[in-house]
KEPAVEX-855895 format. One record per residue (C-alpha): residue number from 1; residue in three letters; y, z, x. Coordinates in nm, 4 decimals. Layout:
<node><num>NUM</num><residuo>ALA</residuo><yy>Y</yy><zz>Z</zz><xx>X</xx></node>
...
//
This chain:
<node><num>1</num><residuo>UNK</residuo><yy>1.2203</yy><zz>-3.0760</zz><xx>3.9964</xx></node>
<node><num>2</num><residuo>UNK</residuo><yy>1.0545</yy><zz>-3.2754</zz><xx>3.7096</xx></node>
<node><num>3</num><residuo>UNK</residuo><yy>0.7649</yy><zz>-2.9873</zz><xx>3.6944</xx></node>
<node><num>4</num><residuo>UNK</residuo><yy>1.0732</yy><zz>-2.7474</zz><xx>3.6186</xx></node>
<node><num>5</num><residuo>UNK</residuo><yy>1.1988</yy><zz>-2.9835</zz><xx>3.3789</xx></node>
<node><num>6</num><residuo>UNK</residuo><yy>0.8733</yy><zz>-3.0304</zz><xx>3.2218</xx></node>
<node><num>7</num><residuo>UNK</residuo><yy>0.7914</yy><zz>-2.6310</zz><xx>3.2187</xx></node>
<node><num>8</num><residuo>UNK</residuo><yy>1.1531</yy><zz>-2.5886</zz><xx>3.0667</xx></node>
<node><num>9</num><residuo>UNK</residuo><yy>1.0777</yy><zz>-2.8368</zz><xx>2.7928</xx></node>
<node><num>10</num><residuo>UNK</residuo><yy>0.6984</yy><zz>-2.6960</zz><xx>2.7040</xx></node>
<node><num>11</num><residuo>UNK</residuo><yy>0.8599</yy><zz>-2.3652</zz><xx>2.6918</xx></node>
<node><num>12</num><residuo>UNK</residuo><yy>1.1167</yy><zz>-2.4626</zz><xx>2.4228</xx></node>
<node><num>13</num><residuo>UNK</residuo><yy>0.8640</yy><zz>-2.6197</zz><xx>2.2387</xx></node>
<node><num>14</num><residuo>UNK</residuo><yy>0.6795</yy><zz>-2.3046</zz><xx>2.2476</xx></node>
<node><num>15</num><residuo>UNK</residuo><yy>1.0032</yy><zz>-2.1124</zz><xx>2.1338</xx></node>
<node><num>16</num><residuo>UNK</residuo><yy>1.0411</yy><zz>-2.3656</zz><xx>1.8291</xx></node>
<node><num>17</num><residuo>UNK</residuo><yy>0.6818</yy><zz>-2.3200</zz><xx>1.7917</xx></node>
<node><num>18</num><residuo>UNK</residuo><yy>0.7077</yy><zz>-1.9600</zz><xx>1.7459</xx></node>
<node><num>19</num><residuo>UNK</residuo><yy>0.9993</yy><zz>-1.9505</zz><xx>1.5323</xx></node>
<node><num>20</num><residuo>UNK</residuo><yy>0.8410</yy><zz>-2.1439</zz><xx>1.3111</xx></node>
<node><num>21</num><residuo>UNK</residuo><yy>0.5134</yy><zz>-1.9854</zz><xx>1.3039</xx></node>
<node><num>22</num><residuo>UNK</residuo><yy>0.7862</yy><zz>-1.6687</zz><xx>1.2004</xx></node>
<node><num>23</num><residuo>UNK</residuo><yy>0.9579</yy><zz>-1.8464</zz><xx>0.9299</xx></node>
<node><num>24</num><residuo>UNK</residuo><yy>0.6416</yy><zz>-1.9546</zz><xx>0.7700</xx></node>
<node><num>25</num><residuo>UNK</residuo><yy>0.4626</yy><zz>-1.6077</zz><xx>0.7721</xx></node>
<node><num>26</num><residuo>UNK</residuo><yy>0.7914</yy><zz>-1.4600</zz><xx>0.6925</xx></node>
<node><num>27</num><residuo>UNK</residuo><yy>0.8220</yy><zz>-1.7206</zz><xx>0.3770</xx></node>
<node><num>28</num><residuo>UNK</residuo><yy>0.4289</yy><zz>-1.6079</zz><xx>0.2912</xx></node>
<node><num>29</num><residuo>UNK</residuo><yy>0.4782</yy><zz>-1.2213</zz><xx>0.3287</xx></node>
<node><num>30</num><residuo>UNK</residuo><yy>0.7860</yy><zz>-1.2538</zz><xx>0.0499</xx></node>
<node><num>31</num><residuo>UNK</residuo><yy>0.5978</yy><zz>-1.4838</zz><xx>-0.1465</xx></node>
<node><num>32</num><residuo>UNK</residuo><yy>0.2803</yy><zz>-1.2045</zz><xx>-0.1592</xx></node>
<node><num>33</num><residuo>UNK</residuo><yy>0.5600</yy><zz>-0.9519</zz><xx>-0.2257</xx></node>
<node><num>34</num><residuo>UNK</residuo><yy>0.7527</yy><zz>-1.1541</zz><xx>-0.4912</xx></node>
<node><num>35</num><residuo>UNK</residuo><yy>0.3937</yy><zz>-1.2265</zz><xx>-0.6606</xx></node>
<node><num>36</num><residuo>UNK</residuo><yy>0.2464</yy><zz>-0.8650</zz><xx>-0.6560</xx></node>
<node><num>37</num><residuo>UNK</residuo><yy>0.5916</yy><zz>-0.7676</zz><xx>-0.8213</xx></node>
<node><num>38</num><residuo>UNK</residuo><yy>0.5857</yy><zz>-0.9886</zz><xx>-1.0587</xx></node>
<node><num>39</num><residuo>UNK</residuo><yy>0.1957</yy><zz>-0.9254</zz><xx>-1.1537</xx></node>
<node><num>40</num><residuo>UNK</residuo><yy>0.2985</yy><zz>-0.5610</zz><xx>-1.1822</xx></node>
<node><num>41</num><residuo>UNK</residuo><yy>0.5888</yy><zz>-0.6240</zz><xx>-1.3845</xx></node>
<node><num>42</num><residuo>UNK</residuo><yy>0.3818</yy><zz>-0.8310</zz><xx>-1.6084</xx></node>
<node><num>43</num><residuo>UNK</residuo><yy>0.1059</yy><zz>-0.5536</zz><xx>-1.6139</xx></node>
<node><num>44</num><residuo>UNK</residuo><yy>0.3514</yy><zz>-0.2823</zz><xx>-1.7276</xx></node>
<node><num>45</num><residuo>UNK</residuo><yy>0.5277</yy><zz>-0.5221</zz><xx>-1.9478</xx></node>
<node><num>46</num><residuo>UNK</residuo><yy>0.2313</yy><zz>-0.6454</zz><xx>-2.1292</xx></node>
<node><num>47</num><residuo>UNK</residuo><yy>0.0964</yy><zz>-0.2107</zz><xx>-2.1449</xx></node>
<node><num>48</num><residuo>UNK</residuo><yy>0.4195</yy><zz>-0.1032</zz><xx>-2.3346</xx></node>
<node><num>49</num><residuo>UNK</residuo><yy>0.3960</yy><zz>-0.4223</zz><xx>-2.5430</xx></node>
<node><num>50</num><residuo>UNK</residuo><yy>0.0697</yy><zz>-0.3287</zz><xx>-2.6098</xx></node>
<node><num>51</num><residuo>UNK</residuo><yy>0.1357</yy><zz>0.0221</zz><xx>-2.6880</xx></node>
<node><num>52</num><residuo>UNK</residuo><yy>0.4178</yy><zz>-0.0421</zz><xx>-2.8738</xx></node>
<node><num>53</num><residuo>UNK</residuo><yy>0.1904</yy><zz>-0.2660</zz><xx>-3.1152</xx></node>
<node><num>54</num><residuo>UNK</residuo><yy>-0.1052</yy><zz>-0.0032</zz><xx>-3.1313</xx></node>
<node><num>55</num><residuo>UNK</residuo><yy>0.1746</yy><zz>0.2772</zz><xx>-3.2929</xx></node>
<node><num>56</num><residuo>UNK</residuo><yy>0.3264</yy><zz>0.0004</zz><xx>-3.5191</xx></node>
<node><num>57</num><residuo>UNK</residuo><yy>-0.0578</yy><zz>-0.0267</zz><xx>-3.6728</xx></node>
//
């Protein structure tokens, strides 16, 4: 009976475990996405900036 209890207990832990090990790479994958975005956005920003200051000369 305890064993059960125990097993049942270690295997929630796990669960929570994994969830969290989820939420965490989840939270790093969108912060890799939300970075390369914004780098490119900044890249294309700053090469029409740039153009647009090469034609004014």
């Amino acid at each position: 009976m305890t064993l059960l209890l125990i097993l049942l207990i270690k295997s929630k832990l796990l669960r929570v475990k994994m969830s969290l090990l989820g939420s965490v790479i989840g939270l790093i994958l969108l912060t890799g996405f939300l970075l390369s975005t914004g780098l490119l956005t900044l890249v294309a920003g700053g090469a029409v900036a740039y153009g647009v200051n090469q034609n004014k000369a």
